[in-house]
N, C-alpha and C positions, 0 to 999 in steps of 0.2 A: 558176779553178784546180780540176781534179779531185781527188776525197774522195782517191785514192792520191795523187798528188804533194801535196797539203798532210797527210797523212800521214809521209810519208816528211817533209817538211822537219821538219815540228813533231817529229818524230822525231831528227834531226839537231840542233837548236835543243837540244834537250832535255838530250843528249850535251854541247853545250856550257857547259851549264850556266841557260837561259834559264827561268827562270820563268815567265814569260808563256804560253815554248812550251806550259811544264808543264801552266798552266793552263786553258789551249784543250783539249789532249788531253784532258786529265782531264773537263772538260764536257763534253766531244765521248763518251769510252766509259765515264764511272761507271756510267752506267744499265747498258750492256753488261756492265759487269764484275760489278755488284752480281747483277742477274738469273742468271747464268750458276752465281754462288757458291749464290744461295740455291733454284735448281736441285738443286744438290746437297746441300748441309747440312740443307735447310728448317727454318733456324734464322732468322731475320732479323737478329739481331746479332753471329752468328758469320761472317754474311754480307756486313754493316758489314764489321766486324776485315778479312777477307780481301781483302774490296775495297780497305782502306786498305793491306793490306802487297803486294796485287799492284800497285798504284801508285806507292807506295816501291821498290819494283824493278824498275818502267818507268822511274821518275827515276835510278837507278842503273847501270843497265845500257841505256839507252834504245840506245846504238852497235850492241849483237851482234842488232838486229830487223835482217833479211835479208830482200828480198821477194824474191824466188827462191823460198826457200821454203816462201812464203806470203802470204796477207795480215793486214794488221794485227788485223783482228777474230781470227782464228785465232790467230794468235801471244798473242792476250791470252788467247784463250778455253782456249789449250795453257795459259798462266802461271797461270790462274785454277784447270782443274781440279788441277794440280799440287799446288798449295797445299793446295785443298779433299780431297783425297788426303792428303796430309802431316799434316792436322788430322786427318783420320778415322783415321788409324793413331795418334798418339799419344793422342788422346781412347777409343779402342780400350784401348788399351795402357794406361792410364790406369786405365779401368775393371775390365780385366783383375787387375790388382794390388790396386786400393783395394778388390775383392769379399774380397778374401783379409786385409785388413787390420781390424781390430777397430773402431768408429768411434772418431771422433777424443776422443770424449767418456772411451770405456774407454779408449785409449789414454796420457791425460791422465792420468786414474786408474790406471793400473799404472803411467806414471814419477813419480808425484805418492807412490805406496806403496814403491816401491822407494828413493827420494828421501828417505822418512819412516826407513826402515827405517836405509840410510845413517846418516844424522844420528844417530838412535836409538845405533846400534852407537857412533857415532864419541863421543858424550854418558857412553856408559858408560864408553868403553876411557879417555878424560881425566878422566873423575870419581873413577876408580879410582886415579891417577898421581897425585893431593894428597893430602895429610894426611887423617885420619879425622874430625876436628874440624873442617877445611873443607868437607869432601863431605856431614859431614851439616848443617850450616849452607847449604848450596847448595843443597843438594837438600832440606832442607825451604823455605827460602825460593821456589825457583823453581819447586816442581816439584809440591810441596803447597801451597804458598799461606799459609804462615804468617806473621804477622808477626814483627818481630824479638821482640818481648815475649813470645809463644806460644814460640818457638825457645829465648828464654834459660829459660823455665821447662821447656818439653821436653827441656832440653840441661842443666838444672839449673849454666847459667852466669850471670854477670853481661850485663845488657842491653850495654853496652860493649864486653864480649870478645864474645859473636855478634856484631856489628856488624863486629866486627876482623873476626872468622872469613870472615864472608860478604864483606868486602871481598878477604880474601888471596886467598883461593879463587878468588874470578875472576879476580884477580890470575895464580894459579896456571893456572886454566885457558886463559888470553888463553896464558900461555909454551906449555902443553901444545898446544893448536892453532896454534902457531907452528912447533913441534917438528915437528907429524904436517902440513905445510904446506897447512895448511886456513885459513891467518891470516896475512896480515901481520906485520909485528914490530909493526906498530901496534896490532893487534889485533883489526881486522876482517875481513871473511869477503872472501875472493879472488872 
């Protein structure tokens, strides 16, 4: 059988779903296809990747190859530079934009400070919505580092009533970020 009619059948085969077909072709032009990609890329695993997906759409589309017009080496060697074309414009394109972008690291770091900022504002505007006697039992316990002991003498209360204070208050504050829908009615963070 000549390399064009067992071409064209395994081509045929391939259409109809045959793996075997698949796998003859595929032996028969990886080497052609890989060479042809890394040709152009001169990457050798951008060269892989292409090879693999111009293969996946010889098993795909294997019916619309026509030898009219052409033959099979060309018809792949057309699929191959296509692709390799199609990568060099969005890897282009890619680079084009990421030059303009900040690296990922500041990036990170300006939504990680805007993020801070958020919370910050949102810690005030609820701290402000409880009682006075909550807010400074809250925000000395969480915010200074006090214990309750240090708070009832700061607060000239009994060890007891800070304990209540620092318990309402988050209490209060779980409602306040319910209210401002930053919280569940359970009371944690969406």
């Amino acid at each position: 059988m000549s390399a064009k009619i067992e071409d064209d059948h395994l081509l045929r085969e391939i259409g109809r779903g045959s793996r075997a077909a698949f796998e003859r072709f595929y032996e028969k032009y990886a080497t052609f296809v890989y060479r042809t990609a890394l040709r152009i890329m001169h990457d050798p695993a951008e060269a892989e990747d292409l090879c693999h997906d111009v293969f996946l759409e010889v098993y795909r589309t294997a019916d619309q190859y026509k030898e009219e017009r052409g033959s099979v080496e060309a018809w792949l060697a057309v699929k191959t530079r296509s692709r390799c074309i199609d990568r060099l414009r969005k890897t282009k394109i890619k680079a084009k934009y990421a030059k303009n972008l900040p690296p990922a690291k500041e990036m990170a770091t300006v939504e990680e400070t805007i993020l801070t900022k958020l919370e910050r504002d949102l810690v005030r505007d609820v701290l402000g919505g409880i009682p006075e006697a909550q807010r400074q039992a809250v925000y000395g316990f969480y915010f200074q580092a006090k214990t309750h002991r240090e708070l009832a003498q700061a607060m000239n209360r009994p060890l007891g009533t800070v304990k209540s204070l620092v318990r309402y208050g988050l209490h209060n504050l779980r409602k306040q970020l319910v209210q401002n829908g930053w919280a569940g009615k359970e009371g944690r963070e969406k």
